[in-house]
C-alpha positions as a Markdown table, in Angstrom:
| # | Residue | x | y | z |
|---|---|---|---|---|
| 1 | Unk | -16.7 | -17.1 | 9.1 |
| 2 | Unk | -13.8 | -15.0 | 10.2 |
| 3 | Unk | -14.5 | -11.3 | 9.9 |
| 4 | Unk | -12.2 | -9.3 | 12.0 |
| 5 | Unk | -13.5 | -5.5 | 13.3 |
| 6 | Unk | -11.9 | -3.0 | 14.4 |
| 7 | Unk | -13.7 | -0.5 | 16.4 |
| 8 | Unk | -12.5 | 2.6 | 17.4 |
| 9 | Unk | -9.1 | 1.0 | 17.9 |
| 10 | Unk | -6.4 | 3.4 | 19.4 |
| 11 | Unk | -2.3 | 2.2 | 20.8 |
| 12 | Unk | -0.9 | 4.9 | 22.9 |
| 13 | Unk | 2.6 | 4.7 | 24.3 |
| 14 | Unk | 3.9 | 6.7 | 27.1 |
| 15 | Unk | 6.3 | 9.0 | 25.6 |
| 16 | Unk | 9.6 | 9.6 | 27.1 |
| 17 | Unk | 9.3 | 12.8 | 26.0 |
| 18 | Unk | 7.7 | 14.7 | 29.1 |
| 19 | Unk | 6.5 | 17.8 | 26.8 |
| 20 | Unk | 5.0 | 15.6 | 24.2 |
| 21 | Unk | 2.8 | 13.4 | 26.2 |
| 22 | Unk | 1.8 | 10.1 | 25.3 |
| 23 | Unk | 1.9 | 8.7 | 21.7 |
| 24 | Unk | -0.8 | 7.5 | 19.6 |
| 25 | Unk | 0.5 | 5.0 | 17.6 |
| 26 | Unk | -2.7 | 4.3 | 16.5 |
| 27 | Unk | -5.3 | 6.8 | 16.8 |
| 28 | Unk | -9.0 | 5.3 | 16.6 |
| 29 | Unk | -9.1 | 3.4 | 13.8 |
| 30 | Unk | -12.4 | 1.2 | 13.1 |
| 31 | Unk | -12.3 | -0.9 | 9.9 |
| 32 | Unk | -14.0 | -4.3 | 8.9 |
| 33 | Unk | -12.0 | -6.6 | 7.1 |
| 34 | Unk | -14.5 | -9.1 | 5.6 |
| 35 | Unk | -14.5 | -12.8 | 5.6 |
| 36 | Unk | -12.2 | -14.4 | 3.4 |
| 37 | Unk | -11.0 | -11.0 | 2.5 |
| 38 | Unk | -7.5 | -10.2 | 1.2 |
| 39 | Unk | -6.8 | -6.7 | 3.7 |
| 40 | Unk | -3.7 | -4.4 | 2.4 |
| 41 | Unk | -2.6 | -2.0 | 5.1 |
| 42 | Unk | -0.1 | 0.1 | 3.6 |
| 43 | Unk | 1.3 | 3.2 | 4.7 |
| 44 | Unk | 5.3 | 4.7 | 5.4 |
| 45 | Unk | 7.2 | 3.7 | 8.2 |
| 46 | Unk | 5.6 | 4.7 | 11.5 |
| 47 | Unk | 2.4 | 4.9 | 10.8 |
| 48 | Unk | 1.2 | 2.4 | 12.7 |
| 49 | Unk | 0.2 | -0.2 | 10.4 |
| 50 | Unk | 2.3 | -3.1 | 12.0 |
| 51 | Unk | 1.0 | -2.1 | 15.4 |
| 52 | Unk | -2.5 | -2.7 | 14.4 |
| 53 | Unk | -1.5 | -6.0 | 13.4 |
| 54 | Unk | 0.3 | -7.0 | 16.2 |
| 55 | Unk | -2.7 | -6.1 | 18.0 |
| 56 | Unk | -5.0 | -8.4 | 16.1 |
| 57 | Unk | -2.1 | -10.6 | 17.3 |
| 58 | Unk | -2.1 | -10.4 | 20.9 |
| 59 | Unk | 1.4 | -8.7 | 20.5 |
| 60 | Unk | 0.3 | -5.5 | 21.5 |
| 61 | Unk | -2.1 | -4.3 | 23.9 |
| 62 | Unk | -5.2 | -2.1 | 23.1 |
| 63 | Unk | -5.3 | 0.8 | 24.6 |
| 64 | Unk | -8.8 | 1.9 | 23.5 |
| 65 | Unk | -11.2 | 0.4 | 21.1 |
| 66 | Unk | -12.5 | -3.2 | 20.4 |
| 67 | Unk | -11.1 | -5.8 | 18.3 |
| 68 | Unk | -13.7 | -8.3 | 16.9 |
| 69 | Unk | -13.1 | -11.9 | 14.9 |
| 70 | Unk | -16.6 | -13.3 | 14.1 |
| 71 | Unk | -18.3 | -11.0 | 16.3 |
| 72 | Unk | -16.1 | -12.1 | 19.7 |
| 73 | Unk | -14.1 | -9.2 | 21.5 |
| 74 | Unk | -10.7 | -10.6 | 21.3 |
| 75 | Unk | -9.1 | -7.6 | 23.5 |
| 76 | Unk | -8.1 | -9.7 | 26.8 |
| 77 | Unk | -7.4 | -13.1 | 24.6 |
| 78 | Unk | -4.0 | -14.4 | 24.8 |
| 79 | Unk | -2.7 | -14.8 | 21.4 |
| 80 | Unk | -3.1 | -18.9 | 22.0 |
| 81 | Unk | -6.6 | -18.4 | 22.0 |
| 82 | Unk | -7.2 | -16.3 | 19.3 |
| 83 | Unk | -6.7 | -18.6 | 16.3 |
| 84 | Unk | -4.9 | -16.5 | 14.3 |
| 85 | Unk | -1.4 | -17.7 | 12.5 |
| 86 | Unk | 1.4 | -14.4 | 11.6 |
| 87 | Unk | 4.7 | -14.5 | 9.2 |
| 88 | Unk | 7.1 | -12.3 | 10.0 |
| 89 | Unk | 9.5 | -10.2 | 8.0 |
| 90 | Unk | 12.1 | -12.5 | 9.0 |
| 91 | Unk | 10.6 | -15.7 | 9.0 |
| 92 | Unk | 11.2 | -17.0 | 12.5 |
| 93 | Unk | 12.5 | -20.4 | 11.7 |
| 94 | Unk | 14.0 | -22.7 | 14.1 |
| 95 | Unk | 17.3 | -23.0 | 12.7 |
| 96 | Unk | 18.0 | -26.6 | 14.6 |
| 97 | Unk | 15.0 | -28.1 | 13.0 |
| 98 | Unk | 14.6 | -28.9 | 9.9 |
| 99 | Unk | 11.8 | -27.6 | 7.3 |
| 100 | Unk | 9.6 | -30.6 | 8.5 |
| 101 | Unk | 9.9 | -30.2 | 12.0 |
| 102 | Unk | 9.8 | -26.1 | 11.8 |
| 103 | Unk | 6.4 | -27.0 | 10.2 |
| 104 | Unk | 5.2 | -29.9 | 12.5 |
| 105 | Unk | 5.7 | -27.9 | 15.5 |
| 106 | Unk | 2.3 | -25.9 | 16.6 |
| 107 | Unk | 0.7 | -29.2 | 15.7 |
| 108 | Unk | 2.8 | -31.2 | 18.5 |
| 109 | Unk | 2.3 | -28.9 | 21.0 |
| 110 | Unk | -1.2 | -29.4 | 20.8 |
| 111 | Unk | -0.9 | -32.8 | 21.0 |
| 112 | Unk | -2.1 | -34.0 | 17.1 |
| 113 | Unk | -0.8 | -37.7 | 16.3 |
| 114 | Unk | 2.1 | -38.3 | 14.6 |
| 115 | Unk | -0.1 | -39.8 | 11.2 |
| 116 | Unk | -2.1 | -36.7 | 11.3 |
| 117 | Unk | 1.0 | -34.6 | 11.4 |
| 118 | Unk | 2.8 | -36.1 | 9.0 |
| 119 | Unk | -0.4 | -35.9 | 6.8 |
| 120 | Unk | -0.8 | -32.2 | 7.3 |
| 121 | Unk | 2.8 | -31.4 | 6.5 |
| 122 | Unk | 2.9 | -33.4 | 3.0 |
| 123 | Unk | -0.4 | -31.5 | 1.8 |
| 124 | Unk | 1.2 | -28.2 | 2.8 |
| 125 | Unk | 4.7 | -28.9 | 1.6 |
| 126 | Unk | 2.8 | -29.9 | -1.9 |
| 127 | Unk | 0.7 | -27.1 | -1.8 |
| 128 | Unk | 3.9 | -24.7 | -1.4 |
| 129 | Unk | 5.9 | -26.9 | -3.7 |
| 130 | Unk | 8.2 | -27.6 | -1.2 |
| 131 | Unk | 8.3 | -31.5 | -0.6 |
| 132 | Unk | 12.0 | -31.4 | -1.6 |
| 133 | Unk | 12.8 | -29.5 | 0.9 |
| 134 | Unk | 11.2 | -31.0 | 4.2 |
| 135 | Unk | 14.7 | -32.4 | 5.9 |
| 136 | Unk | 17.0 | -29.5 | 5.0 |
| 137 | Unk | 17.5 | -27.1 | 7.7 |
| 138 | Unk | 16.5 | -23.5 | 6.9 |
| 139 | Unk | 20.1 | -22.1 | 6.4 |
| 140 | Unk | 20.9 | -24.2 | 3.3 |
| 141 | Unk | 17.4 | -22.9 | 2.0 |
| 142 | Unk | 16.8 | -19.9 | -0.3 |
| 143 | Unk | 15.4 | -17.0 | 1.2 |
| 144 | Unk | 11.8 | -17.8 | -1.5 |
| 145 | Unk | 11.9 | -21.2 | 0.2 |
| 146 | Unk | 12.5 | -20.0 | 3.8 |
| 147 | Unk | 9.4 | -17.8 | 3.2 |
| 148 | Unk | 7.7 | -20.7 | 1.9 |
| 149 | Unk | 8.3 | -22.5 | 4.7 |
| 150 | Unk | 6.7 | -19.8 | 7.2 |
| 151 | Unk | 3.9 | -19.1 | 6.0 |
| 152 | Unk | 3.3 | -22.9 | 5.6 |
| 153 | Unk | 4.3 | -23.3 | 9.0 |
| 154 | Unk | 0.6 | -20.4 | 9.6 |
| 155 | Unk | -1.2 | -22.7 | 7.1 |
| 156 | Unk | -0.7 | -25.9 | 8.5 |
| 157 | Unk | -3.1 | -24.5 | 11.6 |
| 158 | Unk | -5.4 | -23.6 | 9.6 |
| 159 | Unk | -6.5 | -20.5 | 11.7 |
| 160 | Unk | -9.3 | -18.2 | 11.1 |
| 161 | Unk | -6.8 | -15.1 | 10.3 |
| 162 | Unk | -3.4 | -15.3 | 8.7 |
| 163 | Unk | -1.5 | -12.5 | 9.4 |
| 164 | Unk | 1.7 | -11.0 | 7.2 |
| 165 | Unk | 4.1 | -8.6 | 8.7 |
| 166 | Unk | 6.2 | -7.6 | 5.1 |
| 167 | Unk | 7.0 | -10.8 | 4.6 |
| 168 | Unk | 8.5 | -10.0 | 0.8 |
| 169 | Unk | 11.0 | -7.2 | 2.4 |
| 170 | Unk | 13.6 | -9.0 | 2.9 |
| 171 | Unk | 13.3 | -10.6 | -1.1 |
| 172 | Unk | 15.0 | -9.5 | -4.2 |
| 173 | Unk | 13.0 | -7.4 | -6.5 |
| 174 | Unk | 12.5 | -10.8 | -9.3 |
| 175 | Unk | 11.9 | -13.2 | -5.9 |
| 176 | Unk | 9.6 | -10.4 | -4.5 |
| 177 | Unk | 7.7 | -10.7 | -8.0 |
| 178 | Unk | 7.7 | -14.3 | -7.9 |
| 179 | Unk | 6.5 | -14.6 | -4.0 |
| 180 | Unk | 3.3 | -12.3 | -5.0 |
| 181 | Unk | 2.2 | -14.0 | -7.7 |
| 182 | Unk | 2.0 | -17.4 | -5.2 |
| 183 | Unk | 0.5 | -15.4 | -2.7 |
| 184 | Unk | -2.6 | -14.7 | -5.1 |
| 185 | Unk | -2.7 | -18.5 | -5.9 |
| 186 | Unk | -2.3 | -19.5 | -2.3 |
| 187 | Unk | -5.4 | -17.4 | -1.1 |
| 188 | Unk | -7.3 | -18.7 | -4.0 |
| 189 | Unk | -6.7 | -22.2 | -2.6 |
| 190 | Unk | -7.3 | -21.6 | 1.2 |
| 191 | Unk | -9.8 | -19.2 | 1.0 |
| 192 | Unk | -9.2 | -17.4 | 4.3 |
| 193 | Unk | -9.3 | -14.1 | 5.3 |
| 194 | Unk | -5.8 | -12.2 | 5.1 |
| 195 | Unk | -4.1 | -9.1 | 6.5 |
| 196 | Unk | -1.0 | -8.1 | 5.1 |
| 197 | Unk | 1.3 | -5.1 | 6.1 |
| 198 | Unk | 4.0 | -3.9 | 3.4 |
| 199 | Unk | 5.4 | -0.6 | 2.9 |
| 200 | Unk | 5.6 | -1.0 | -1.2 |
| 201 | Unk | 2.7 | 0.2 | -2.3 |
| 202 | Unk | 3.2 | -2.2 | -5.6 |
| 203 | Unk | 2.5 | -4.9 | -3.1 |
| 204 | Unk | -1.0 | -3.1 | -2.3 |
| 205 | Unk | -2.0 | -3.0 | -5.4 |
| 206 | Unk | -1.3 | -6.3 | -6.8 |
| 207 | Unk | -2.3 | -8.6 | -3.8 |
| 208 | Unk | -5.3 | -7.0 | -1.8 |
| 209 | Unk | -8.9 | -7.4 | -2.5 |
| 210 | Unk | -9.1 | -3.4 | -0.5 |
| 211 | Unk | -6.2 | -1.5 | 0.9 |
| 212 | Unk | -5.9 | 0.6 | 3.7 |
| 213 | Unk | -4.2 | 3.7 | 3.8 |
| 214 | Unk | -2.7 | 5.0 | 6.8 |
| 215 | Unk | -0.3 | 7.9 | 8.1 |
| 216 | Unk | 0.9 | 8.6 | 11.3 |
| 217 | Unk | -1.3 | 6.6 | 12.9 |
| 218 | Unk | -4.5 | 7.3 | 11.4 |
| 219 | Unk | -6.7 | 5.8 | 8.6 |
| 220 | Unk | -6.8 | 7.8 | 5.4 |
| 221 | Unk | -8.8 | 5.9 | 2.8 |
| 222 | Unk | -9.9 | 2.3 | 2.7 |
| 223 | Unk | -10.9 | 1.2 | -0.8 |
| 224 | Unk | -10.2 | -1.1 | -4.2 |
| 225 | Unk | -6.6 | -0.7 | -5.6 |
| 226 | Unk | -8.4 | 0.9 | -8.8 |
| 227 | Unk | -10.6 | 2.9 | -6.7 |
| 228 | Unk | -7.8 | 4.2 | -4.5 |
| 229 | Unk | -6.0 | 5.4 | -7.6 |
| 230 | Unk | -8.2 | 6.8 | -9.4 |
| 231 | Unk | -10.3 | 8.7 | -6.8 |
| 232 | Unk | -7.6 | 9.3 | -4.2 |
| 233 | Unk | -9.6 | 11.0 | -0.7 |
| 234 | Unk | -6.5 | 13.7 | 0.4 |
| 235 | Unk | -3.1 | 14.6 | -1.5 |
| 236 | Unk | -1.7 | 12.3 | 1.1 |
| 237 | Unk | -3.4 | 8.9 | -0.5 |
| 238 | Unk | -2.6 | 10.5 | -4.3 |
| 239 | Unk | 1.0 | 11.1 | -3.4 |
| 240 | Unk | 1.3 | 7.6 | -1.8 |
| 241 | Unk | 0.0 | 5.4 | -4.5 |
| 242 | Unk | 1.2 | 5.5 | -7.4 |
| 243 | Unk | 4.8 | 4.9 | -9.0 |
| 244 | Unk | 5.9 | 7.7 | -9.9 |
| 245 | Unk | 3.9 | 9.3 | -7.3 |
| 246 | Unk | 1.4 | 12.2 | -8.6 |
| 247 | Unk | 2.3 | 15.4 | -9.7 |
| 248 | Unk | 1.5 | 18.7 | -7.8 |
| 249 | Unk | 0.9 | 22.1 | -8.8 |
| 250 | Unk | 0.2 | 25.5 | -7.1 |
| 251 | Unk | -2.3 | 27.7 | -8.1 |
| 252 | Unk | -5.6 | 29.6 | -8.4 |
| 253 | Unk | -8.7 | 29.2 | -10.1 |
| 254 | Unk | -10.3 | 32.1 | -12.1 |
| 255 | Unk | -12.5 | 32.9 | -14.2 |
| 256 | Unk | -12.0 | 34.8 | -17.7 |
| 257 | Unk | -15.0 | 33.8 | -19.9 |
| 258 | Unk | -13.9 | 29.7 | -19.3 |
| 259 | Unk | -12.6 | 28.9 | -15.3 |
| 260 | Unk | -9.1 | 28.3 | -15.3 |
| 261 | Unk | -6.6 | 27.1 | -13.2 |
| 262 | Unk | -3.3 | 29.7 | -12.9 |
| 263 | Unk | 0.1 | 30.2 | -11.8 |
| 264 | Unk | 0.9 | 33.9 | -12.2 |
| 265 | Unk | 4.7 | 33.7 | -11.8 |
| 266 | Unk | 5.2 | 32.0 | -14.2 |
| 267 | Unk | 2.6 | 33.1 | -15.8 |
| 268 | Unk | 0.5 | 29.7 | -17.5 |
| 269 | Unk | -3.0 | 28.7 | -16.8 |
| 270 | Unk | -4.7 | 24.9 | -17.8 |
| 271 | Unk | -7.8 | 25.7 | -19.9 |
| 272 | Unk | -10.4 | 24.1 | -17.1 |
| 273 | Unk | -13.8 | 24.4 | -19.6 |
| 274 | Unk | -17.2 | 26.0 | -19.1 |
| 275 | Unk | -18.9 | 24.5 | -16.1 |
| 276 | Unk | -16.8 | 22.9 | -12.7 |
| 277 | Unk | -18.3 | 22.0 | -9.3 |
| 278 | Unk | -19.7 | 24.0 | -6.8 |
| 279 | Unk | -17.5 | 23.2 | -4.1 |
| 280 | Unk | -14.4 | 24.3 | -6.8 |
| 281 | Unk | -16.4 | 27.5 | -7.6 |
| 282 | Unk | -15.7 | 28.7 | -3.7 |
| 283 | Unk | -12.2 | 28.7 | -4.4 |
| 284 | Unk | -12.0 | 31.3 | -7.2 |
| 285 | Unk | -9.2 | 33.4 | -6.4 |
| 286 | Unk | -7.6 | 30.9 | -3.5 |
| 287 | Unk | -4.3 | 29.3 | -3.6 |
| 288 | Unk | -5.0 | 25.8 | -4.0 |
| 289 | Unk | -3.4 | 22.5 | -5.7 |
| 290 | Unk | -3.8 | 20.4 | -8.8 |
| 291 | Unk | -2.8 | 16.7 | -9.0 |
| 292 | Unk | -2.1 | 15.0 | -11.5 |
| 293 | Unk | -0.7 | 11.4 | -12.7 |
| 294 | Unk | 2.5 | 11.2 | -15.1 |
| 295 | Unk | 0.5 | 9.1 | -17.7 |
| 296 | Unk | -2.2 | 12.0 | -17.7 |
| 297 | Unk | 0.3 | 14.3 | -19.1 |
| 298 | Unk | 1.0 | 14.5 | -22.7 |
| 299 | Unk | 4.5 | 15.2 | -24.1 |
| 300 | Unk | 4.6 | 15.8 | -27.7 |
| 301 | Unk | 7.9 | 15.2 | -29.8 |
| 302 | Unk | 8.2 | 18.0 | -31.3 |
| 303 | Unk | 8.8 | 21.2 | -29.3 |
| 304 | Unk | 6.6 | 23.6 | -32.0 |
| 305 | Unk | 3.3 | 22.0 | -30.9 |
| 306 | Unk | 1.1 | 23.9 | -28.7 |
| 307 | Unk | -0.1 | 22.9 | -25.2 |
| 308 | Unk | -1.4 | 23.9 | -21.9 |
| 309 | Unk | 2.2 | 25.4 | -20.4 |
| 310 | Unk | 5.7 | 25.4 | -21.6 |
| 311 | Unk | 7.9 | 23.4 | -18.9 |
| 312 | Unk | 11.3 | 22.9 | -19.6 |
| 313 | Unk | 13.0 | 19.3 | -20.3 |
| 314 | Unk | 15.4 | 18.6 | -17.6 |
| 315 | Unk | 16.4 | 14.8 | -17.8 |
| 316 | Unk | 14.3 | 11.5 | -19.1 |
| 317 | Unk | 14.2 | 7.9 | -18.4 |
| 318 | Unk | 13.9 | 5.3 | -20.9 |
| 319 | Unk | 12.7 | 2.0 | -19.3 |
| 320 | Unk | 12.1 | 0.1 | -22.1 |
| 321 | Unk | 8.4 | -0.2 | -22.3 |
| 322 | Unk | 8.0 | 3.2 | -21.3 |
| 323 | Unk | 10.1 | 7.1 | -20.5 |
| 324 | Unk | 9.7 | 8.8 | -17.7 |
| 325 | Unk | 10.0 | 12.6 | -18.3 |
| 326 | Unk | 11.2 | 15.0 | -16.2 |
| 327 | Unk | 9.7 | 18.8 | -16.6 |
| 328 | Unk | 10.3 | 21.5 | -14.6 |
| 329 | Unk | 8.8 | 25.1 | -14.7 |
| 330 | Unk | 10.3 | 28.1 | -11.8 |
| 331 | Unk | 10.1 | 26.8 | -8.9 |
| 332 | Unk | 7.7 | 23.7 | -9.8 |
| 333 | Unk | 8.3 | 20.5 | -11.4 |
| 334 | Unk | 6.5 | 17.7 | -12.5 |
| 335 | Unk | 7.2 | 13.8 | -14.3 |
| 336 | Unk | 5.3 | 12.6 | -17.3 |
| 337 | Unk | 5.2 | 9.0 | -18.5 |
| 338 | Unk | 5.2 | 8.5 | -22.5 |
| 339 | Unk | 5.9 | 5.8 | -24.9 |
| 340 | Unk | 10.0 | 5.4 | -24.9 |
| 341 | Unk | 11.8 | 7.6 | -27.5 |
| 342 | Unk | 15.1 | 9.5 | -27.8 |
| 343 | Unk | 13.4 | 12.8 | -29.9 |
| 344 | Unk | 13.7 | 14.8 | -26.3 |
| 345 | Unk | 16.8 | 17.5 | -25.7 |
| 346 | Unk | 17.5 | 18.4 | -22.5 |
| 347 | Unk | 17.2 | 22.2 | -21.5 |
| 348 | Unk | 14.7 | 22.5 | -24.5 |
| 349 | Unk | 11.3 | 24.1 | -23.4 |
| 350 | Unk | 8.4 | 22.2 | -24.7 |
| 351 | Unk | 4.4 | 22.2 | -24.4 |
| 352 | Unk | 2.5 | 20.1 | -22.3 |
| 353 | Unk | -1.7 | 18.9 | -22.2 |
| 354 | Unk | -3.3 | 17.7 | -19.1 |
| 355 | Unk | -5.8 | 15.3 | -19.5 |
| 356 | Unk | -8.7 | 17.7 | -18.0 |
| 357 | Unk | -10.9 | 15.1 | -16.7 |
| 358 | Unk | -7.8 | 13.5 | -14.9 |
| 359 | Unk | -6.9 | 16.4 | -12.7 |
| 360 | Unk | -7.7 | 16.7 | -9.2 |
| 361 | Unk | -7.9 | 19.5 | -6.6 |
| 362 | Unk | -6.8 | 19.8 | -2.9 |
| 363 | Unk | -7.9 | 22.2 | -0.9 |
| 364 | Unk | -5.5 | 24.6 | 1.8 |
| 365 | Unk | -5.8 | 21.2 | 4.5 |
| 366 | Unk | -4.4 | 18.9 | 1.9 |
| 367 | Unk | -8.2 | 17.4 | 1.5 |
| 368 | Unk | -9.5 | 16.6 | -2.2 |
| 369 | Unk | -12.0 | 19.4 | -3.6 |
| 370 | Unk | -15.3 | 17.2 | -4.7 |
């Protein structure tokens, strides 16, 4: 087993800054990442998600909390004694040695035999598809097979907890493609429990099992890719995942027969039906937000047909497989994804639908309106 807890896990710095105080880098964060888990933390820069790792590390110290693997406070442990293996954004490599010895290295200095060494090394250089490669030194490698050979030289340990510090950053977009497609396979094979730090939120969606949203040093939402995108907690966690991010629009809801949601300057309103929730009911008349995703948004080809609000066309994106729309309306703008076509003209004014059961609401504190 090698569950790792997190309870109420905080990482204050002394600011230098004498009217700000100290610094919560990481402000009381408990979260259970299960055994064998694949963990995502994902957030912006800053928000602490690489200091929580280096504190499951032994890089950092905690400040306040406890941190857990397999039910043993790990707080005072030296990272030695912590059986835990980390890949770092830029590898780490011992440039001298070559891919072999790079990898043979944490099992010399604890004193393996040579015949157990060398028999641990082939089954990880086979299992990384890197055999070719054991007597090069790093610089003649590729930056894939430099990555390949750190985070063989973590499996090769075989720790409880592997630990990844944006290892992909430093790839090309097709290598970066590549490298998490082997990452899937190579947790299918080991079986061990992961955390993984990345900025991209593509990342977080692709590779982890749950994900864990934070911002500015504070846990948003923890939850399934899926789930995370299609029931986003605050605007902060729908505006973060997602590419494009989701739309946002300023309004009120009223009622006129059906409930609707309005802008008055501009003078639209999305047709909301006969019945919403209680909770949205107490904001009749408020100033409050819509989100929406682009792929929830319909764009008709032809200008004459009617919709929820006229926005006007102001440039597109054909991708290939798909167009990205740009709309705006006053002051407000929003992106739509479609089918790819060339039947748009830009500066034409055009109708839009909302896919009604799509939309969500956030409140005056950026919080999601159940």
């Amino acid at each position: 087993m090698a569950e790792v807890s997190f309870k109420n896990i905080s990482k204050i710095y002394d600011d230098v800054d004498k009217e700000r105080g100290r610094k919560k880098a990481v402000d009381d964060i408990s979260l259970t990442v299960e055994d064998k888990e694949f963990m995502v933390l994902v957030g912006p820069s800053g928000c602490g998600k690489s200091t929580l790792l280096r504190m499951v590390a032994g890089l950092e110290d905690i400040s306040e909390g406890t941190l857990s693997i397999d039910g043993k406070r790990m707080n005072e442990l030296s990272p030695r004694d912590r059986d835990i293996a980390m890949v770092f954004q830029n590898y780490a490599l011992y440039p001298h040695m070559t891919v072999y010895d790079n990898m043979a290295f944490g099992l010399k200095l604890k004193h393996f035999s040579k015949t157990e060494i060398k028999q641990r090394v082939m089954q990880t250089a086979q299992l990384l598809e890197i055999e070719d490669e054991l007597y090069r030194k790093p610089k003649t490698l590729s930056g894939g097979q430099r990555q390949r050979v750190a985070i063989g030289r973590a499996i090769i340990r075989r720790p409880k907890v592997f630990l990844f510090d944006e290892p992909l950053s430093n790839l090309d977009a097709k290598l970066r493609s590549q490298m998490r497609i082997e990452l899937q396979k190579l947790h299918r094979k080991i079986d061990a429990t992961m955390i993984y730090v990345t900025h991209d939120q593509t990342e977080a969606m692709t590779l982890g099992h749950r994900i864990a949203v934070l911002n500015k040093g504070k846990l948003m939402q923890v939850d399934t890719p899926l789930h995370l995108y299609n029931n986003p907690a605050n605007k902060f966690v729908a505006g973060f995942i997602g590419s494009p991010a989701m739309n946002f629009l300023n309004g009120t809801i009223e009622l006129d027969g059906n409930y609707y949601f309005m802008h008055t300057p501009e003078k639209w309103r999305i047709d909301l039906g006969l019945e919403i929730s209680i909770a949205l009911q107490k904001y009749i008349g408020k100033e409050i937000q819509i989100g929406i995703r682009p792929e929830d948004i319909f764009v008709p080809d032809d200008p004459a047909i009617p919709g929820d609000c006229r926005f006007r066309v102001t440039a597109y994106e054909n991708m290939g497989n798909e167009q990205l729309v740009y709309l705006s309306m006053g002051e407000q703008s929003i992106i739509a994804r479609r089918p790819p076509a060339d039947t748009l003209e830009i500066g034409k004014d055009i109708a839009v639908s909302f896919s009604q059961d799509k939309i969500i609401f956030i409140d005056a504190f950026d919080e999601r309106i159940r």
